[in-house]
C-alpha positions as CSV (number, residue, x, y, z in Angstrom):
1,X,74.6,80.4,129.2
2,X,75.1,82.3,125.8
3,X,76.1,80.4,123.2
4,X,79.3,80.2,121.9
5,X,78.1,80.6,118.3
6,X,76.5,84.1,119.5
7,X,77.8,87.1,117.7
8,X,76.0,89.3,120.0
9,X,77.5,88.0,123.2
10,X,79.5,90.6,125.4
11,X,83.2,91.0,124.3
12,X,85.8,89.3,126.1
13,X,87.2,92.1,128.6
14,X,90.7,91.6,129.7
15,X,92.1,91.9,133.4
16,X,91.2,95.2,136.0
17,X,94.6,95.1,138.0
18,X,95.9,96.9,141.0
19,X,98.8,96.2,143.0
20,X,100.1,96.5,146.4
21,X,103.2,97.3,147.6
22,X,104.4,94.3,148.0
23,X,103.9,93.6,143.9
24,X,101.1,91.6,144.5
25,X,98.2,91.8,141.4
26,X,94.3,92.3,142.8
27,X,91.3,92.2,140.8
28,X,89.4,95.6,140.7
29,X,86.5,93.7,139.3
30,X,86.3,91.2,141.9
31,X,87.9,92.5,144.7
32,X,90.3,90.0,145.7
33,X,93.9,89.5,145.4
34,X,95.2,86.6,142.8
35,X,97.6,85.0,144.9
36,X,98.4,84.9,148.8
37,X,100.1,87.9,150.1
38,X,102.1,85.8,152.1
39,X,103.9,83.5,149.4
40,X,101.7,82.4,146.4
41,X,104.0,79.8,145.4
42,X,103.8,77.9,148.4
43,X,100.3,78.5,149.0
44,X,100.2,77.0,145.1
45,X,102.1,74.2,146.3
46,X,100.4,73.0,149.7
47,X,96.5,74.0,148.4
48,X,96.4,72.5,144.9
49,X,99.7,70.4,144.1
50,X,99.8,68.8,147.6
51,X,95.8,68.4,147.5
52,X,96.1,66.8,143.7
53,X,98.5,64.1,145.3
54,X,100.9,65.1,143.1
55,X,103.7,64.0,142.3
56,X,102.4,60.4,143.1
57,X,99.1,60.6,141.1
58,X,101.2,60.4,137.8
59,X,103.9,58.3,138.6
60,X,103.7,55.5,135.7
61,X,101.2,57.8,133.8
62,X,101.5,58.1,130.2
63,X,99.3,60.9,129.9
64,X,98.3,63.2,132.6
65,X,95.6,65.8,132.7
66,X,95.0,68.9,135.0
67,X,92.3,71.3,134.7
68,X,91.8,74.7,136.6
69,X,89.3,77.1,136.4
70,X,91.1,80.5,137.0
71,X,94.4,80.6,135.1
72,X,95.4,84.1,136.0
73,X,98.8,85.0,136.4
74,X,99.5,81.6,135.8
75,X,101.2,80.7,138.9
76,X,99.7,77.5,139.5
77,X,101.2,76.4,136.4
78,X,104.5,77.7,136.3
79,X,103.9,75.5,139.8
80,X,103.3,72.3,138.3
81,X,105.9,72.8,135.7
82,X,108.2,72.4,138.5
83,X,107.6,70.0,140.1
84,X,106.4,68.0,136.7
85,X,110.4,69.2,135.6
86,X,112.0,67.3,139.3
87,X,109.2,64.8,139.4
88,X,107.4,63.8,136.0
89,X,107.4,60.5,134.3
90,X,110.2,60.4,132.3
91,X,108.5,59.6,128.9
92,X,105.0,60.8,130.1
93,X,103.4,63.7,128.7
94,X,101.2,66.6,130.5
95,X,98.4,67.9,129.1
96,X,96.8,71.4,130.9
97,X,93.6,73.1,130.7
98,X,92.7,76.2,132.1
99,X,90.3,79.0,132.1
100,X,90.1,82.7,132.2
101,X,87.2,85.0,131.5
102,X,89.3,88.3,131.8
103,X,93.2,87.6,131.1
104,X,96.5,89.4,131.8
105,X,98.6,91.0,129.5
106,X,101.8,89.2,129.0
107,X,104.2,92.0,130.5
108,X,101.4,92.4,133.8
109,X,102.2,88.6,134.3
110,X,105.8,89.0,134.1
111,X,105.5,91.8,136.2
112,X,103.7,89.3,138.9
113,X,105.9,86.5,138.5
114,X,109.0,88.3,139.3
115,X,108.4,87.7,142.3
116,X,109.9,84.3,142.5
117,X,113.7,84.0,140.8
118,X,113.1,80.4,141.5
119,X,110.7,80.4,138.4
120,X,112.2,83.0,136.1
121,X,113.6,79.9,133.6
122,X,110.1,78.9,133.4
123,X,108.2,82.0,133.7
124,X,110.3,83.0,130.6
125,X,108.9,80.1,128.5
126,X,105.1,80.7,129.3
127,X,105.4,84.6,129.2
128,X,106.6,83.8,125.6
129,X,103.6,82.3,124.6
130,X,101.4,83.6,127.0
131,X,97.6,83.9,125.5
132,X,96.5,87.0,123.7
133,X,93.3,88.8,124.6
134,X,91.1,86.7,121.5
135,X,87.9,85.1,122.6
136,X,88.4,81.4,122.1
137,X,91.2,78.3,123.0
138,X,95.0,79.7,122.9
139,X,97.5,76.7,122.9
140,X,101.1,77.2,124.5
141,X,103.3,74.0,123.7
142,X,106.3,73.2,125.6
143,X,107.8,70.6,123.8
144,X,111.3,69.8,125.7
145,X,108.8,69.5,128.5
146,X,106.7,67.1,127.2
147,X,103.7,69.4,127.9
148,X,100.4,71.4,126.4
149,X,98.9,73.6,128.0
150,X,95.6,74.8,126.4
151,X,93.8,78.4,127.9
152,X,90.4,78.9,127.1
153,X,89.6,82.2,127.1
154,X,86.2,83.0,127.8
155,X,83.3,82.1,130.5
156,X,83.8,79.1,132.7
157,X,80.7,77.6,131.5
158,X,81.3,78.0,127.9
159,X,84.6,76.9,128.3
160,X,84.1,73.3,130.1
161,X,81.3,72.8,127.9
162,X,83.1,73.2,124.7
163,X,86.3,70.9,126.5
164,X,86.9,67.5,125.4
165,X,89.0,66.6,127.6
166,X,88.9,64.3,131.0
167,X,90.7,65.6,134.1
168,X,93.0,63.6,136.3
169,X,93.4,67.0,138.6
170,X,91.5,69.9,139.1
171,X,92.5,73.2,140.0
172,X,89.5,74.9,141.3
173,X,91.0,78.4,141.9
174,X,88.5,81.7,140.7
175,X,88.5,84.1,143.2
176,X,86.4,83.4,146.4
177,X,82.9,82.7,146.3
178,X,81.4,85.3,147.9
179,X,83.2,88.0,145.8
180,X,83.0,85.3,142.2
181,X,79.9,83.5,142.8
182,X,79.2,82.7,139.0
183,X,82.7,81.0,139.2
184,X,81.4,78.1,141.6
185,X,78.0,77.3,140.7
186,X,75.8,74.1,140.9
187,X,76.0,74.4,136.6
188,X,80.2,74.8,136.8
189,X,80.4,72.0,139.4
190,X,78.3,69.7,137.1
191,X,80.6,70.2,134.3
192,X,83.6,69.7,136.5
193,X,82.1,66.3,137.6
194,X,81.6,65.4,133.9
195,X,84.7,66.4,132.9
196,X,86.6,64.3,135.9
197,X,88.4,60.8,135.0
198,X,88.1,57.7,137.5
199,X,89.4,58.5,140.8
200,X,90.0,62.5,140.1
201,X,91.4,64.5,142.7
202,X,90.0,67.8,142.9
203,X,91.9,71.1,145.5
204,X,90.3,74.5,146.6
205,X,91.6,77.0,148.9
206,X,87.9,77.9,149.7
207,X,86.1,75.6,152.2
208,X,82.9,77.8,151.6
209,X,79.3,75.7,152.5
210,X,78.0,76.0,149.1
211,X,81.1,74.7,147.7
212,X,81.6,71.7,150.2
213,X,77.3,71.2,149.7
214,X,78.1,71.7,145.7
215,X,80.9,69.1,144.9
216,X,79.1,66.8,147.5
217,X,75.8,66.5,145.4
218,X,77.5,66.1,142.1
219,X,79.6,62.5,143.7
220,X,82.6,64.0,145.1
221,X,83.9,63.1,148.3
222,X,84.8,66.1,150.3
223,X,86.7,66.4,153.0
224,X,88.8,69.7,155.1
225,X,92.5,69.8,155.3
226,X,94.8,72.3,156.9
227,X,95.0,75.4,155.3
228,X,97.8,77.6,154.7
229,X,99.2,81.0,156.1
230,X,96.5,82.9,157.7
231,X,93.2,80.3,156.0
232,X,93.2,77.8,159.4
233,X,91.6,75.0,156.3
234,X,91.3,73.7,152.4
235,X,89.3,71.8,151.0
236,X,90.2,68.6,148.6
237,X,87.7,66.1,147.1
238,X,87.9,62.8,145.0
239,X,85.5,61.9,142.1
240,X,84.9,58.1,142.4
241,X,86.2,54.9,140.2
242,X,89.6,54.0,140.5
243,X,92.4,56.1,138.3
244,X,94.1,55.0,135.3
245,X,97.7,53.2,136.2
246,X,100.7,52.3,134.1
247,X,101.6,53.5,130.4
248,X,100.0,52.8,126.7
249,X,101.0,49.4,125.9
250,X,101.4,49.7,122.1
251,X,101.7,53.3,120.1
252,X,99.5,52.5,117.5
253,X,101.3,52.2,113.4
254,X,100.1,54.8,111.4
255,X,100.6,55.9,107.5
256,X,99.3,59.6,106.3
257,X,98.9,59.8,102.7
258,X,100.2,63.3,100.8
259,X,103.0,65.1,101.4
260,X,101.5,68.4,100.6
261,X,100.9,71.1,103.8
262,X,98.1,68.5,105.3
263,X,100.5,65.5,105.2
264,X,103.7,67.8,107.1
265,X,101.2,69.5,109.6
266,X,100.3,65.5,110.7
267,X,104.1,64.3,110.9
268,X,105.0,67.4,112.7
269,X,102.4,66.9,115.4
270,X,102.9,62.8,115.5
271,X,106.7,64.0,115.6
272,X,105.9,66.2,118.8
273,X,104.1,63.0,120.6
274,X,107.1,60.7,119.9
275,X,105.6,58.6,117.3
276,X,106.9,57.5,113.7
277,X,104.9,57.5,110.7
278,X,104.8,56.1,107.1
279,X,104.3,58.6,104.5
280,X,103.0,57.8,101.3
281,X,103.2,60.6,98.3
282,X,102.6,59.5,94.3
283,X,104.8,61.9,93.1
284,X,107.1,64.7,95.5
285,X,106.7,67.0,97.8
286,X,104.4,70.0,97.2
287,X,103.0,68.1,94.3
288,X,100.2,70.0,95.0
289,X,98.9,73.0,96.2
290,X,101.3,73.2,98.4
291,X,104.0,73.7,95.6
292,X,103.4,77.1,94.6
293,X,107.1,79.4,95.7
294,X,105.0,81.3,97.7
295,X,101.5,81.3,99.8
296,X,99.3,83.7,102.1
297,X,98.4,83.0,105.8
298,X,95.5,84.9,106.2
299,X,92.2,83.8,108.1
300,X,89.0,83.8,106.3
301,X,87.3,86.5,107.1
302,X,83.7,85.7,108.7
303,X,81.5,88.5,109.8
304,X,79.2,85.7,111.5
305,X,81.6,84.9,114.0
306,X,79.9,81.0,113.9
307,X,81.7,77.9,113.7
308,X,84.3,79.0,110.5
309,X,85.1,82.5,112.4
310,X,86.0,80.5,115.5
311,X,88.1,77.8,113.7
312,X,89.6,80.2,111.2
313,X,90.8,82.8,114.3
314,X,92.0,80.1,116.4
315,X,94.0,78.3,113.5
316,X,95.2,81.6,112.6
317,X,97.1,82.9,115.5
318,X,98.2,79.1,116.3
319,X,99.7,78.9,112.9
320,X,101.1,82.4,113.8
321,X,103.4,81.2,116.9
322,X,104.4,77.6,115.3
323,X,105.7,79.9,111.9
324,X,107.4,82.3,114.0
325,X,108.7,79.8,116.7
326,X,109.6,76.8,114.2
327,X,110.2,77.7,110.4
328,X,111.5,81.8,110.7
329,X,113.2,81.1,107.9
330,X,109.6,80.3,105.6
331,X,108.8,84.0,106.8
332,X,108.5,85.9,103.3
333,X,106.8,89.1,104.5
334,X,104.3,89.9,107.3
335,X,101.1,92.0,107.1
336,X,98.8,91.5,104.4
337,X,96.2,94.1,102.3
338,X,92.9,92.4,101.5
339,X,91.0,95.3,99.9
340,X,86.9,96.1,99.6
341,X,85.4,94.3,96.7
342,X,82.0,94.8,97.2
343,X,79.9,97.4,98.3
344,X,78.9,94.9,101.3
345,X,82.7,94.9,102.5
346,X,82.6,98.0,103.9
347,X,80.2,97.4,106.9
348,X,81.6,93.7,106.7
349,X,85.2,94.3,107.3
350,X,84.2,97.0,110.1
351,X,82.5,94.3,111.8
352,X,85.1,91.8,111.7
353,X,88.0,94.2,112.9
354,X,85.7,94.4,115.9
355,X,85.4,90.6,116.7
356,X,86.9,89.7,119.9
357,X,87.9,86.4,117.9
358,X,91.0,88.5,117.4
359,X,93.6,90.1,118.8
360,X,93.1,93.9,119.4
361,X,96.3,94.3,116.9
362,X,95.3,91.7,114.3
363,X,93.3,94.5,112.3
364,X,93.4,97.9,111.0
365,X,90.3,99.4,108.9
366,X,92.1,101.6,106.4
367,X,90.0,104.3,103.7
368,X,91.2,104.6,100.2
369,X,93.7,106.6,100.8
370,X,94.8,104.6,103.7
371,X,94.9,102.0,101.2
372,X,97.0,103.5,98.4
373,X,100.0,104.2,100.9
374,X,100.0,101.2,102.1
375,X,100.0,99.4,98.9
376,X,102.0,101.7,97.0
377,X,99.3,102.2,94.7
378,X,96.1,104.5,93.9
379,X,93.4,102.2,95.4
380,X,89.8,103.6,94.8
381,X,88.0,101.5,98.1
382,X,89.4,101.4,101.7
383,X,90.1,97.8,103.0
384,X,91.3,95.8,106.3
385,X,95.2,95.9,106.8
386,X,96.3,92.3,108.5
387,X,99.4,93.4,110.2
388,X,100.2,89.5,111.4
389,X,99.3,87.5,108.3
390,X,102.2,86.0,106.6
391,X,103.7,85.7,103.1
392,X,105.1,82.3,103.4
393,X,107.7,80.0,101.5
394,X,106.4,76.4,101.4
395,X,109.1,74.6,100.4
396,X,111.2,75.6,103.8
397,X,108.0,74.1,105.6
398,X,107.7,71.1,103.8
399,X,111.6,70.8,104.0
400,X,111.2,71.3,107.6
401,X,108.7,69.1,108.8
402,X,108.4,66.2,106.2
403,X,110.5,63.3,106.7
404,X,111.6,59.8,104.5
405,X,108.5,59.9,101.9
406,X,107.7,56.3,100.6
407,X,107.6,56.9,96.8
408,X,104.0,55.2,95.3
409,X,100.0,56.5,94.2
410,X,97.9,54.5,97.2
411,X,95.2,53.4,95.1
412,X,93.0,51.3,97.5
413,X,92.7,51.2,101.3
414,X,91.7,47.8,102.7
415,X,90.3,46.7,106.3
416,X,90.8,43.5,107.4
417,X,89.2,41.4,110.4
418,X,91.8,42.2,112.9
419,X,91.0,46.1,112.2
420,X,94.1,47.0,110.1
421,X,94.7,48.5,106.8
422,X,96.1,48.0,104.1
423,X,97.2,50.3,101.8
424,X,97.4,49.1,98.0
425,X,99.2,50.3,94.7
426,X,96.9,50.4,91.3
427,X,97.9,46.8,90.6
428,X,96.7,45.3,94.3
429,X,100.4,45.3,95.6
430,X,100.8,45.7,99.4
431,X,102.2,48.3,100.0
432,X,102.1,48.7,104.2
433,X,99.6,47.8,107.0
434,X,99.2,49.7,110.1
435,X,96.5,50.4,112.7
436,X,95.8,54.2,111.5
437,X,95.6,55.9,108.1
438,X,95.7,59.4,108.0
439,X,94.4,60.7,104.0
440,X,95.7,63.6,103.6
441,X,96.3,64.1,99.7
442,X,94.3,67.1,98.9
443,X,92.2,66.5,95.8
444,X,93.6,63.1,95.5
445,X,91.4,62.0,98.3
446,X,88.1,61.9,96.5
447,X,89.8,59.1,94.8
448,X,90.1,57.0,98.1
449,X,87.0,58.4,99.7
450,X,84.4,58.6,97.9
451,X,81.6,58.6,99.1
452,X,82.4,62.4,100.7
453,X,81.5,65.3,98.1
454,X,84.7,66.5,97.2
455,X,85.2,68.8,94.1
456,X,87.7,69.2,92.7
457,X,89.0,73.2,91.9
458,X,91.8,74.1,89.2
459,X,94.0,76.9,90.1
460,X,96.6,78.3,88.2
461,X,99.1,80.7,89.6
462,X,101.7,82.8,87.8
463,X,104.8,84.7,89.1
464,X,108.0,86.4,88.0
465,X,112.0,85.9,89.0
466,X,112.2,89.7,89.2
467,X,110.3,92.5,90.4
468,X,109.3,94.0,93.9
469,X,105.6,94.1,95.5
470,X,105.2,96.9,98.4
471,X,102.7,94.6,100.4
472,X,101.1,91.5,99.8
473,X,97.7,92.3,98.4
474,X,94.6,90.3,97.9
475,X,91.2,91.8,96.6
476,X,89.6,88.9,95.1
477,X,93.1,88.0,93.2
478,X,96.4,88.2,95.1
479,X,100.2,89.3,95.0
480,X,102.5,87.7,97.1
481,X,106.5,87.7,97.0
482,X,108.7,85.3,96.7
483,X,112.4,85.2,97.0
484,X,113.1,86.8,94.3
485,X,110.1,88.4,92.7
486,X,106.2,88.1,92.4
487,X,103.4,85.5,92.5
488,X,100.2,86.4,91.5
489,X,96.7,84.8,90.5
490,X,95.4,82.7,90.6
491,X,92.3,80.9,88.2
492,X,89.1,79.0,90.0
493,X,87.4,76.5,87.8
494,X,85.4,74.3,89.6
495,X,85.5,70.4,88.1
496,X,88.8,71.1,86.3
497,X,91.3,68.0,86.8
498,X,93.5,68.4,84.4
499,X,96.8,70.3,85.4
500,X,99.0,71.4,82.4
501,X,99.5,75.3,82.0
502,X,97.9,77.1,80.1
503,X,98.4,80.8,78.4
504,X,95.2,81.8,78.7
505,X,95.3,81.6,82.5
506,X,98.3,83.5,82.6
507,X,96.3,86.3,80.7
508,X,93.6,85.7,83.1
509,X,96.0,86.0,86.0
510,X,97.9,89.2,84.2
511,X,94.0,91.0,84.1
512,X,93.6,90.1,87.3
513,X,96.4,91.6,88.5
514,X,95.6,95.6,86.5
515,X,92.3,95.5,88.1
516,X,93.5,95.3,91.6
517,X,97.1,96.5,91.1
518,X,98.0,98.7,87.6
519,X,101.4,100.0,88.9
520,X,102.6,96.9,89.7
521,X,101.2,95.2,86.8
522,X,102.9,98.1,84.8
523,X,106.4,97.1,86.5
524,X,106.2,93.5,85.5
525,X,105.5,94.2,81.6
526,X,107.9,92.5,79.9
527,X,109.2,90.0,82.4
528,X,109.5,86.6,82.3
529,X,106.4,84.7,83.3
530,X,106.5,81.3,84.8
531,X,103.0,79.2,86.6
532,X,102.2,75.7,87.8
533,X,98.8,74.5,87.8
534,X,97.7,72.0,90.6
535,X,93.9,70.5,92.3
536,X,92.1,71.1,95.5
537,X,89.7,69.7,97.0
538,X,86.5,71.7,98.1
539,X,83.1,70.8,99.6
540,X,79.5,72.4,99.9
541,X,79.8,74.1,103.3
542,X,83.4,75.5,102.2
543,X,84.9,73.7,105.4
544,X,87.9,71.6,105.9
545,X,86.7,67.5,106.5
546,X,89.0,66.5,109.1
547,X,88.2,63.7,111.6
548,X,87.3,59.6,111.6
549,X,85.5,58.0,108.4
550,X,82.1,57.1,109.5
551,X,81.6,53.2,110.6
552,X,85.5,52.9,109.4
553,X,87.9,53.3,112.6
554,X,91.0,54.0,112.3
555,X,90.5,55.7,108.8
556,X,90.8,59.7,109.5
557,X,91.0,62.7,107.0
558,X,92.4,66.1,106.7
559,X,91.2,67.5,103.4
560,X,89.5,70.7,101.9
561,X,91.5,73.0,103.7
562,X,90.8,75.1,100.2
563,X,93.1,78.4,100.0
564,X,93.8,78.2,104.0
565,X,95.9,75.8,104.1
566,X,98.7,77.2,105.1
567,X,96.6,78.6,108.4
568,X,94.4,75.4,108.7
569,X,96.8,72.5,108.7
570,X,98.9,72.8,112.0
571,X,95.9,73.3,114.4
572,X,93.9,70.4,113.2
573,X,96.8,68.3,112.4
574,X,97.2,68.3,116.0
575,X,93.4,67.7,116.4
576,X,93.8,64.3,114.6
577,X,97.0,63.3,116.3
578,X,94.9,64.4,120.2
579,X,92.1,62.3,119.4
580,X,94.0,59.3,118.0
581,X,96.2,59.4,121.2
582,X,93.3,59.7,123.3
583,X,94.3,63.3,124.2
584,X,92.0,66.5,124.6
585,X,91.5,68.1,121.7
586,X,92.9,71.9,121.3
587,X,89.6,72.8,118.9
588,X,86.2,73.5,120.7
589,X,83.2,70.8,120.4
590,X,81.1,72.8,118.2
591,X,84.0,73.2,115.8
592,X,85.0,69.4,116.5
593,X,81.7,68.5,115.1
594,X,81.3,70.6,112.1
595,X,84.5,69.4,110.8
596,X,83.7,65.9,110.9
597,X,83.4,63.2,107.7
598,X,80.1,62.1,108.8
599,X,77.9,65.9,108.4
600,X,77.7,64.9,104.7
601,X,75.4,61.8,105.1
602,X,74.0,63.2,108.4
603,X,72.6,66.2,106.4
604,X,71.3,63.8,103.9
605,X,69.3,61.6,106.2
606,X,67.8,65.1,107.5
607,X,66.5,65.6,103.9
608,X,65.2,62.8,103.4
């Protein structure tokens, strides 16, 4: 199996379709139709929800999880939906996972689903999130449902091995075996046996030898059913231990600390999975880094394609839909100019517009004259027009997603025997106790946790009331609009902790600014200059620390998001929130891992 670190693994390559004339889709590449001819909805029905035992299997269920290797045109779950719609636990939640190594546009889905005007509500919600063509996890959330539904897209193998998730039901639907034989191999079936809870039910339409003989020898128990239409039998199998009854007794208490981006990311997912939560902020919102009138959500751009391309390119285009779908009205600008800087750029921004980590329309390479008409300016090097990044406003976010704030500076965390904290003002007061604490305070949390190597990084940015900017911009500085002019900057001084403004910066800022963009520089002579200075918090490796303090459970940070904060914060936010729940996480293991607290010392113990 390739690795899924491996830049110089084959592209992802999306769907061959043909179709009948009776609408139904077939796969060129594998020969095989995607659904029965007859009715694919009932087959979906009878084969894998009747073989899952559903609805009964999550009646009192909390939390359920399905997995199915072959999402195609998402029949299956517009399926489930249905029934989990007519038949679901009424406060319980549904979490899906599927897989598919070449995917469907969005418009040949709808084109297969139209089929079935029973569906079209619900076929109208997952079209409008359906997953792009982008190597890597897509997550499609259907709140008023109560249900997430995560699409890996990528090899089978690649995908269940990067899953943390635990299935209740499985879904084993690639195309036949002896057309798809990679799909249904001795090394897939393994994975699907280690990824199975107590007392999983698995369901195939195939009732192929060397699938029977291959869920058999990893512990299944296999037996044939009747089939449907023209396919006289199915198959459905059972992993053993006994399945989980009856809902979560208590929803643990939990207080997040900050009440910058970090700190509204984490009560926006919490808010999502019907918990309350205490925030804690020392002075307002957007304190911070977060305060600035306006901020750029762009990825960072990693030629590698390792562990920070795929965390930056999935966090991207999730931040993309929840923007669009949630806070419009944050939405500045879109598309974003990041010009060459180095000599270096050049073959580095060529490679990254190829990545398959991306959607075919995230990137455009543009030459220097390319350049100048799109920025309104006489640029001198070509560069890499984002045509989905965003120029954001953060107070609507913040406004948006933040709730009460408990005014007070949490000086001191505590533990005590029972395994709560406590969280402490600078003169030892109580100040709350709960079973979860969630630091999210940006450079602050160096001051709580610190034994992590957080530095601290000044910057100050500095923007006009007036003025108009053609396209955001960034070439090593940046221009961004706000409402009603132009932000631009900002200073880097590593160690800095002291946050008063400063003219010299500005002048820094204004230098900054001729080099990568004279004209507009030359338009703002003369008008009225306002900044803010604020902290973030930055480690060696330049990647976020998000995930459980070491030896200290139920103490979890999100911190170091750097300059991507506004692109990081809602994917891992929901990260934390999965894994405190005791959900599947919608970020890959390898990512999952270099994220965590614990690298620091782990790193340390290596050296020594």
């Amino acid at each position: 199996m390739a690795s899924p670190l491996d830049p110089d693994r084959a592209l992802v390559s999306p769907a061959l379709l043909a179709w009948d004339q009776d609408g139904v889709p077939r796969s060129e590449t594998y020969g095989d139709v995607y659904f029965s001819v007859a009715d694919g909805l009932a087959e979906s029905l009878a084969v894998f929800l009747e073989g899952c035992g559903l609805p009964l299997a999550w009646a009192n269920r909390s939390h359920f999880v399905v997995a199915e290797l072959g999402f195609g045109t998402g029949l299956n779950i517009l399926a489930l939906l249905q029934l989990w719609q007519a038949d679901g636990p009424k406060t319980g939640h549904l979490h899906i996972f599927s897989i598919e190594a070449h995917p469907l546009t969005a418009d040949e889905a709808a084109r297969a689903l139209s089929t079935w005007p029973e569906l079209a509500d619900l076929s109208a919600q997952l079209i409008a999130q359906w997953p792009g063509q982008a190597r890597g996890f897509h997550r499609i959330d259907l709140p008023h449902l109560r249900v997430v539904i995560d699409v890996a897209v990528m090899e089978v193998e690649e995908a269940l091995s990067s899953w943390t998730g635990m299935a209740d039901a499985w879904f084993l639907d690639g195309f036949s075996p002896a057309v798809n034989p990679q799909m249904w191999r001795d090394a897939v079936l393994a994975l699907v046996a280690a990824r199975s809870a107590p007392g999983a039910r698995a369901a195939t339409f195939t009732v192929a030898g060397s699938v029977r003989r291959g869920l058999a020898a990893q512990g299944f128990s296999v037996e044939k059913r009747p089939g449907f239409g023209r396919k006289r039998e199915r198959l459905e199998a059972v992993w053993p231990g006994l399945r989980q009854i009856g809902f979560r007794k208590v929803p643990p208490t939990v207080a997040v600390i900050g009440a910058g981006i970090a700190g509204a990311a984490l009560l926006r997912a919490f808010s999502r999975a019907g918990l309350a939560v205490h925030l804690f902020e020392a002075e307002q919102a957007g304190a911070g880094a977060s305060g600035n009138p306006a901020a750029l959500m762009t990825p960072r751009l990693d030629a590698g394609g390792g562990v920070a391309g795929m965390l930056h390119a999935q966090a991207y285009r999730h931040a993309l839909r929840v923007y669009h779908d949630e806070t419009p009205q944050a939405i500045l600008s879109e598309g974003v100019m990041q010009l060459e800087t180095a000599p270096a750029d050049s073959r580095r921004f060529d490679i990254i517009a190829e990545q398959d980590l991306f959607e075919p329309q995230d990137f455009e390479r543009l030459d220097a004259a390319q350049s100048s008409d799109r920025l309104g300016e006489s640029a001198l090097v070509g560069g890499l027009w984002m045509a989905r990044a965003l120029s954001l406003e953060p107070s609507s976010i913040l406004k948006a997603w933040l709730g009460p704030i408990t005014q007070g500076a949490v000086a001191s965390l505590q533990r005590d025997p029972e395994g709560q904290w406590s969280l402490r003002d600078g003169q030892g007061t109580g100040l709350a106790t709960v079973d979860q604490v969630f630091v999210a305070a940006g450079a602050g949390a160096s001051a709580l946790l610190s034994d992590l190597p957080f530095v601290p990084v000044r910057g100050q940015a500095s923007w006009t009331d007036s003025g108009a900017l053609h396209t955001a911009a960034a070439w090593g500085g940046y221009a961004v609009p706000t409402r009603s002019g132009v932000l631009y900057g900002a200073t880097h001084d590593r160690g800095e902790t002291q946050t008063d403004v400063r003219a010299d910066d500005n002048d820094r800022n204004r230098a900054v600014l001729e080099a990568g963009l004279p004209i507009l520089a030359g338009q703002l002579e003369g008008h009225i200059i306002q900044a803010r200075a604020s902290l973030r918090a930055t480690v060696p490796d330049q990647l976020p620390v998000v995930g459980q303090i070491t030896d200290q459970p139920g103490l979890m940070v999100l911190s170091a998001l750097g300059s991507r904060g506004f692109t990081l914060a809602p994917l891992l936010a929901e990260h934390l929130v999965a894994i405190t729940l005791g959900h599947p996480s919608p970020l890959p293991r390898a990512v999952i891992k270099a994220l965590e607290p614990g690298r620091f010392a782990e790193r340390q113990r290596r050296r020594s």
